[in-house]
Structure formats: structure tokens, C-alpha cells
N, C-alpha and C positions, 0 to 999 in steps of 0.2 A: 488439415489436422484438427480435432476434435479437445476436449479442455485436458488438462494434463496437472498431474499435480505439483508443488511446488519443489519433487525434492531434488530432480535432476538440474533441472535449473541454478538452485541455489548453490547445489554441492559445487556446480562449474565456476559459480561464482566466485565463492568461496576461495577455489585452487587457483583460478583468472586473476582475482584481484581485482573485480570490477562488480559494479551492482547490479543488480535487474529494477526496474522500475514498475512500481504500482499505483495505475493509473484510476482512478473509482471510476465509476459506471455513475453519471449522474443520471441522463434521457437517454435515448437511442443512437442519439447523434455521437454519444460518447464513446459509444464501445465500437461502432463502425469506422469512426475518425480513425481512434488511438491505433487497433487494430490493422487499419491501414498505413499509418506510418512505419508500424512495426517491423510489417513485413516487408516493406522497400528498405527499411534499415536491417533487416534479419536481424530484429532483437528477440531476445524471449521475453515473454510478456505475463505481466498478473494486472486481471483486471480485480480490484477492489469493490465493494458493496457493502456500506451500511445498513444496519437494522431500518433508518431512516428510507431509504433508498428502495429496500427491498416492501416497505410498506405503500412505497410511492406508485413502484414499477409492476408490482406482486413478483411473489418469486417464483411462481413459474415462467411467467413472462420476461423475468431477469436473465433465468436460466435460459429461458431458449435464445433471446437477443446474444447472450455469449454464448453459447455455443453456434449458434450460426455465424456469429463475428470471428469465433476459432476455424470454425469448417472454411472458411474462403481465404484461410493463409496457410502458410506453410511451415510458421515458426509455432515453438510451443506457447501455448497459452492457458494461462490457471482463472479460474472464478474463485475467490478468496475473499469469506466473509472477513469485514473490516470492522473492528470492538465487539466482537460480539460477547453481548450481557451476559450471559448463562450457559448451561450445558443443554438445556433445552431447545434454544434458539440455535446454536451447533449442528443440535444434530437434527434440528428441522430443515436446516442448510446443504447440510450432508445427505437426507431422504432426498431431497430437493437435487439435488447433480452438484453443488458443490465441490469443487476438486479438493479447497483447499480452506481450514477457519483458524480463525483467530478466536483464542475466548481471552478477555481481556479483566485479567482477577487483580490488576493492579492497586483496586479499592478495598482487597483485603487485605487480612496481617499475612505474613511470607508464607506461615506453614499453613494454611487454609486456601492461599492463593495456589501452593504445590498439589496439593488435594486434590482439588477444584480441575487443576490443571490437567493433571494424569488421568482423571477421571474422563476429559476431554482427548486423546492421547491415546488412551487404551482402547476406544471404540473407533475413533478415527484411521488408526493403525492397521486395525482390523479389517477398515476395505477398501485402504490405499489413499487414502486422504491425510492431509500433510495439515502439521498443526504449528502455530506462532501463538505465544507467549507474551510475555508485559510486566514487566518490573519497574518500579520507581513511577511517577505520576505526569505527566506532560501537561504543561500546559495550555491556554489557549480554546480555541471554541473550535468544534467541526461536529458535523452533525446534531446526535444529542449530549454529547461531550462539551462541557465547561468546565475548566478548570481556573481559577483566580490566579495571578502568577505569582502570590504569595501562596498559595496553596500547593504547588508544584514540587512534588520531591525527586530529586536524581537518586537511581539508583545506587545500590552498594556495590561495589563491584564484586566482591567475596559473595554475599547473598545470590548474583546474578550466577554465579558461577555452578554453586550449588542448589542452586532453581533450575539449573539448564540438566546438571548431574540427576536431581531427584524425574526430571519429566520427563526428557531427555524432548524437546518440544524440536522441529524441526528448523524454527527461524526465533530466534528472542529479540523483541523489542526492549528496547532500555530507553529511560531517562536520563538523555549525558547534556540537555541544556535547549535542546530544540522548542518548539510550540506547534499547535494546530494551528492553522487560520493564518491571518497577516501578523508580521511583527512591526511591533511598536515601535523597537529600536532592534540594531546587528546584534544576534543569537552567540551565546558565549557557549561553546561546543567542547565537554570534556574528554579529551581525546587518549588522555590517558585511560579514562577508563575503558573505552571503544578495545584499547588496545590489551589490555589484560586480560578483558573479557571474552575476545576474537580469538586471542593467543589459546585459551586455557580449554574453549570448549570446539563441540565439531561443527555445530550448525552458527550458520553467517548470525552475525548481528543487525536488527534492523534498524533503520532510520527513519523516527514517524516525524511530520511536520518538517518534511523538505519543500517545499515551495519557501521562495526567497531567503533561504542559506545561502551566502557570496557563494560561487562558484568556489573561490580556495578551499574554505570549508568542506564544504564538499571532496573536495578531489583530498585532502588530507585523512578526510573521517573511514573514505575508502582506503585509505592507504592503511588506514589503521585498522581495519578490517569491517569495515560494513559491506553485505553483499545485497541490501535489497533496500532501497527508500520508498518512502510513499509519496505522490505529490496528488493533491486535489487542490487546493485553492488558487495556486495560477491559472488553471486548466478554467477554472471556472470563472475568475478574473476576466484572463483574456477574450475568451467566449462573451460573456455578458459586458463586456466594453465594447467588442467589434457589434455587436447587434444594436447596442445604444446610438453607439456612433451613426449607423447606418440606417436606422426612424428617424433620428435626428435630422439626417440628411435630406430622405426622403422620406415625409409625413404622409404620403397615398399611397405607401404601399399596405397590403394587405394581403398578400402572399407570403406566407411564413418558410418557406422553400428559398425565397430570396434571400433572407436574413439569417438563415438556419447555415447557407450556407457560407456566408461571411464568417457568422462562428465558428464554425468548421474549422476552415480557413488558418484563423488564430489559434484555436488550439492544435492544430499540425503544427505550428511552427516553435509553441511550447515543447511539446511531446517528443520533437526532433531534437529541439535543443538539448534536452534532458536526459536522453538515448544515447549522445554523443559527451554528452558532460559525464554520464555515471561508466561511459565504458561497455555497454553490451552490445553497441552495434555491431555486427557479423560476425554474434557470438552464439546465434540460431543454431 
């Protein structure tokens, strides 16, 4: 199966009660990995890509690695730009094979972020590409994203609601208490708000900065309606700890096939975890 956009996915979500997982694209190794857990769990899948990422990898090169990581499974799988800065950067993503962006206008005032939005929306709409949204400020470090966690604003929930009505964006990320990157200390997760906002609109609520949320958490925030989380930082933990580990070990190797695939290794065991935590296993 070839990349697919986010909205059949979600909608299942949504009705299921369970999330789909968005795993980034760090190297090649990531999209082959994930990719292959997916399809032995029959999840559906969205691979994630930073402006960072797609600078690393180039985006045609991005694109083609996911789509041939899509064409050798059988589950559906999206290419879904992650923050993306602008409308330009969108729809360079979108030229590009993109199934699915994110423009992430969380840094403007509401009515210029709705703007911004639709103006992202109404072109993406038009050749089947599926568009997520951002309200309120997250914070934390991932990619070229820093936020101070006194900087950090949670969303409104009235505002989110009426940001979803003005766009109508197919997945809305909100601000209910998570962070990018590692937390410092256990994440205070506003669930009420998850739950008004879920209630009130059609497209799932997202959940960004899910690496290390307890697992309760998690299983509550879905209950309250999130159908779609992001997880990068474990994925990338686990990886760059098991190849640490294993130089450490053995200081002459020099075959990077060896240690590539130790990495590997750990983040499957992430990736599976996380598939069976949020509920979309053999929901392909």
C-alpha cells in the first residue's frame, strides 16, 4: 500500500476510541523499523518529519524512503509534515508527495492563526491532503521548537473549539499540559479540556510530546478523546542508548550495520509498546 492521507485513519479513530501513533522519520533506519512493527501489529500508521529532518534527509529523499517503507506493508500509512512554519513550507511538502501537514500557527494571536490556517486547508483540501492544526503553546525542546516552560500556554478550550469550527483542520493539536523532549518531572495533563474539545468538534484531538506520559495518562486522555499522539524522543533515546551501549562494548567495531542494528532492535520494542498502549493494533 502506498501513503494515504490521515483522514480515514483518524475518523476510525475517533469512532474506536483509540489513537494512531506518529512516529518521526529521524534516518532510514526509522521509517523501515517503525514501518515494520506496524505491519506485524496491523496498525495504521503516520510517519512524522520535521522542517529539521526534511533538511537533513532532503525531501525527495524523505519522500521516497516513506513511500517505499509504505509500498512493503499492507497497513495504511501517511507522510505528515511535523510544525510546519508556514504556508510555504506546506505546500512545498505537499508538491513534494506529502499525504498529510501540519502548519503549526500556535505563535500567532487566534484570528490570524485561523487565517493562516484555512488558508493551509483550502489548498490542501483540494488534492486530498489532510491538514492538523495547534492551539495553545507546548512546551519543551524538539527539533527547531524551544519553548521555556514558563513560556507554555494551554489552550482555551472555547477558542479550540471555534478554531476547529472556523478551519475545520482535520486533526487539532492542543495544549492540555504535555511537553516536547524529556520531562523534568510527571506531566499534569488537562483532561477536561481533551474532553470538551473531543465532545464538541468532528476531527480527533492530538496529543504532541507523548514520550514519557505514565502510561495511565495516556490511556485516560484517550478515553477522553485523543485519537492520534506523537512520540519522537523515546524512539530516539532508546536507539542512541542501545548503539552507546554496544561501542562501549565492543570498541573495534567498525561496521555501522552492526550497531544500526542494535538500534533497531530498541526502537521495535518502543514502537510496539506504544501501538498496544494507544490501542490501534489490528485496527489496519
Amino acid at each position: 500500500m502506498g501513503l494515504v492521507s490521515m483522514k480515514e485513519m483518524l475518523e476510525s479513530a475517533k469512532k474506536g476510541k483509540y489513537a494512531v501513533g506518529q512516529f518521526n522519520i529521524m534516518t532510514l533506519e526509522f521509517a523501515d523499523t517503525i514501518a515494520a512493527v506496524a505491519e506485524d501489529m496491523q496498525s495504521p500508521l503516520i510517519f512524522g518529519a520535521g522542517e529539521p529532518t526534511i533538511r537533513y534527509i532532503g525531501i525527495e529523499e524523505l519522500v521516497a524512503i516513506a513511500r517505499i517503507a509504505a509500498e512493503k506493508v499492507s497497513v495504511p500509512v501517511a507522510l505528515h509534515l511535523d510544525h510546519g512554519s508556514s504556508f510555504e513550507v506546506a505546500m512545498q511538502c505537499i508538491r513534494a508527495g506529502f499525504s498529510s501537514v501540519m502548519f503549526d500557527g500556535s505563535k500567532y494571536g487566534l484570528e490570524e492563526n485561523i487565517q493562516l490556517t484555512k488558508k493551509v486547508v483550502e489548498v490542501a483540501h483540494a488534492v486530498g491532503v489532510t491538514v492538523e492544526g495547534e492551539l495553545g503553546t507546548i512546551g519543551g525542546t524538539e527539533d527547531d521548537i524551544e519553548v521555556a516552560d514558563e513560556n507554555a500556554l494551554l489552550a482555551d478550550p472555547d477558542e479550540a473549539i471555534l478554531f476547529w469550527q472556523e478551519t475545520k483542520v482535520d486533526a487539532l493539536a492542543i495544549a492540555v499540559g504535555t511537553a516536547h523532549g524529556l520531562y523534568k518531572k510527571e506531566p499534569k495533563i488537562n483532561f477536561d479540556t481533551i474532553q470538551k474539545v473531543a465532545n464538541s468538534i468532528e476531527a480527533p484531538v492530538v496529543l504532541h510530546g507523548g514520550s514519557g506520559v505514565p502510561d495511565q495518562q495516556i490511556e485516560e486522555a484517550i478515553k477522553r478523546g485523543i485519537g492520534k499522539i506523537n512520540v519522537n524522543t523515546e524512539n530516539c533515546v532508546a536507539y542512541t542508548k542501545a548503539v552507546r551501549n554496544f561501542l562501549e562494548a565492543d570498541k573495534h567495531t567498525t561496521d555501522p550495520r552492526a550497531y544500526q542494528r542494535i538500534g533497531r532492535e530498541a526502537m521495535q520494542a518502543v514502537v510496539r509498546d506504544k501501538i498496544q498502549l494507544f490501542g490501534s493494533n489490528g485496527k489496519a
